[in-house]
C-alpha positions in Angstrom: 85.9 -157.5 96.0 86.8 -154.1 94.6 85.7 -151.1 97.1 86.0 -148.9 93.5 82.8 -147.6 91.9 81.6 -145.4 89.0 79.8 -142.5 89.2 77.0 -143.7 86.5 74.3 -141.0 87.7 76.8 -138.1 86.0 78.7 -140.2 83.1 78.2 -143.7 82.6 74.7 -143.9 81.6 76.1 -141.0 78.7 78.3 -144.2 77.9 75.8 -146.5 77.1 73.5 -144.5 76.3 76.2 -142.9 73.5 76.6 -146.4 72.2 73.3 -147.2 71.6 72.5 -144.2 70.0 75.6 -144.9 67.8 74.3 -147.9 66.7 70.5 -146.8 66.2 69.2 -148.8 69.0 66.6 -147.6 71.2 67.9 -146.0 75.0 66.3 -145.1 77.6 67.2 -142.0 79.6 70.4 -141.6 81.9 67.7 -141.0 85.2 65.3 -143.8 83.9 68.8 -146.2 83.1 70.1 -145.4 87.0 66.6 -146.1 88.6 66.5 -149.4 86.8 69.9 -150.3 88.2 68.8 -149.1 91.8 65.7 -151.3 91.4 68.1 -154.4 90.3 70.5 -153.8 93.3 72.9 -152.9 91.1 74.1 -149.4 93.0 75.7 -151.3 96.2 73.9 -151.7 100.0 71.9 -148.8 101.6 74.6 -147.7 103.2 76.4 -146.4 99.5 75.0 -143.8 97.2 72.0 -144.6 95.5 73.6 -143.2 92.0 76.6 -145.3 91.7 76.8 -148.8 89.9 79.8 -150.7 92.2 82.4 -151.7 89.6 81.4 -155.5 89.6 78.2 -155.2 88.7 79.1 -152.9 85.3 78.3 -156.3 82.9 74.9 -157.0 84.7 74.5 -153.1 83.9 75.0 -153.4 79.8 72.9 -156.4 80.3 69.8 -154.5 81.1 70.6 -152.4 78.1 71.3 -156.1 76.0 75.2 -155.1 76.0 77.3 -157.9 76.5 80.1 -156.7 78.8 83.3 -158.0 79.3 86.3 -157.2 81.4 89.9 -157.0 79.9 92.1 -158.2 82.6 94.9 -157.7 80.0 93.4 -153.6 79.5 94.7 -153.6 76.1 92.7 -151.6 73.8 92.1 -154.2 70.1 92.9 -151.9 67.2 89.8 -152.1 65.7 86.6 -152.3 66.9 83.5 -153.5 64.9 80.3 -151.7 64.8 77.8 -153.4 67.3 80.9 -153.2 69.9 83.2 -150.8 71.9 85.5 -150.3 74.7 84.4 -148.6 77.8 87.7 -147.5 80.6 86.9 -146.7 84.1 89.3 -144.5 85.6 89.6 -144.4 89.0 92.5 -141.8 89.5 91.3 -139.8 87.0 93.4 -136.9 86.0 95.6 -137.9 88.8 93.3 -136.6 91.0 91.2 -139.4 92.9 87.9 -139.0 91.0 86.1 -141.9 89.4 85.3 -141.2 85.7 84.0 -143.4 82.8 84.8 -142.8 79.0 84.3 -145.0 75.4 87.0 -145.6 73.4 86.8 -143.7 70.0 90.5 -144.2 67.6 94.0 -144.9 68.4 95.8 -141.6 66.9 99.0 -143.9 67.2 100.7 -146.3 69.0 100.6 -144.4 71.7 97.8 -141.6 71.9 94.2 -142.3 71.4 90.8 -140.3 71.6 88.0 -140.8 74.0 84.2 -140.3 73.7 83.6 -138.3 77.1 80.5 -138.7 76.8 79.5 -138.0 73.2 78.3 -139.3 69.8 80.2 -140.6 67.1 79.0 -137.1 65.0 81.0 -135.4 67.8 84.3 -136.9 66.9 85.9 -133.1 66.4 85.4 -132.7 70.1 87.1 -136.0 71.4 89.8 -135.7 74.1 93.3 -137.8 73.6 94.5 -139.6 75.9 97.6 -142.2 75.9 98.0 -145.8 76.3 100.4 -144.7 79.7 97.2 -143.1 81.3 95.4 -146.5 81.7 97.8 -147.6 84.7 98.4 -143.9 85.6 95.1 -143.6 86.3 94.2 -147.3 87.5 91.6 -147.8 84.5 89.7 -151.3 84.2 88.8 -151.5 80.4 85.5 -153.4 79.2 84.5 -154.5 75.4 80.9 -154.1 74.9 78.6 -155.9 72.3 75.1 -155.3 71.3 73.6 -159.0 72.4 72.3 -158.6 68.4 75.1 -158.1 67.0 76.9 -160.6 64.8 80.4 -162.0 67.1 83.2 -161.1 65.3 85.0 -163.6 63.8 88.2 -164.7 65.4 
């Protein structure tokens, strides 16, 4: 099991919370969305911070916000992504320095580059950072695809 975590109290819950905003569902807030995931045992033994979801427990997260949640062992990033879904990266050398951060996948740029929600809305897009495809094994990232559980599965 992975000792890595996410810091959800200051950026994850902005995450989800982004996405279903996005997609005109309801949300609850970021404090209300960590105190349900303390109350599920989602946030790791009493001996680890009460504000951090433990990496292996980020799908049973989404699922108390009915997001389907799915890791991408391969971490490539589809080049498209339907409304109803979206691509979550948790970076755990972020910025190259040792801090655990969360951020949504918004557009590839190009090949290479790509911006990031960090957190913010899809009316925000002027302010999204860029990031490259390099910085997901730079900075160790695990990358997730969310669904909203009512949303139609893409066809394949």
């Amino acid at each position: 099991m992975s000792l890595r975590i996410l810091h959800w109290a200051a950026v994850c819950p902005a995450c989800i919370q982004s996405f279903l905003i996005d997609n005109d569902k309801p949300y609850d807030t970021q404090r209300e969305m960590i105190a349900r995931a303390q109350a599920e045992g989602l946030c790791g033994s009493k001996d680890a911070p009460t504000d951090y979801v433990l990496d292996h427990n980020v799908d049973k997260f989404c699922a108390l916000h009915e997001i389907e949640c799915r890791k991408l062992e391969d971490r490539k990033i589809p080049s498209e992504i339907p409304k109803g879904e979206g691509i979550l990266l948790g970076c755990w050398n972020y910025g190259n320095a040792a801090q655990s951060h969360c951020v949504r996948f918004s557009e590839y740029i190009s090949a290479e580059k790509f911006q990031v929600m960090n957190p913010a809305l899809l009316s925000d897009a002027d302010t999204f950072p860029e990031m490259t495809i390099g910085r997901i094994e730079q900075w160790g990232c695990d990358v997730w695809k969310i669904h909203l559980k009512d949303s139609p599965k893409p066809e394949k």
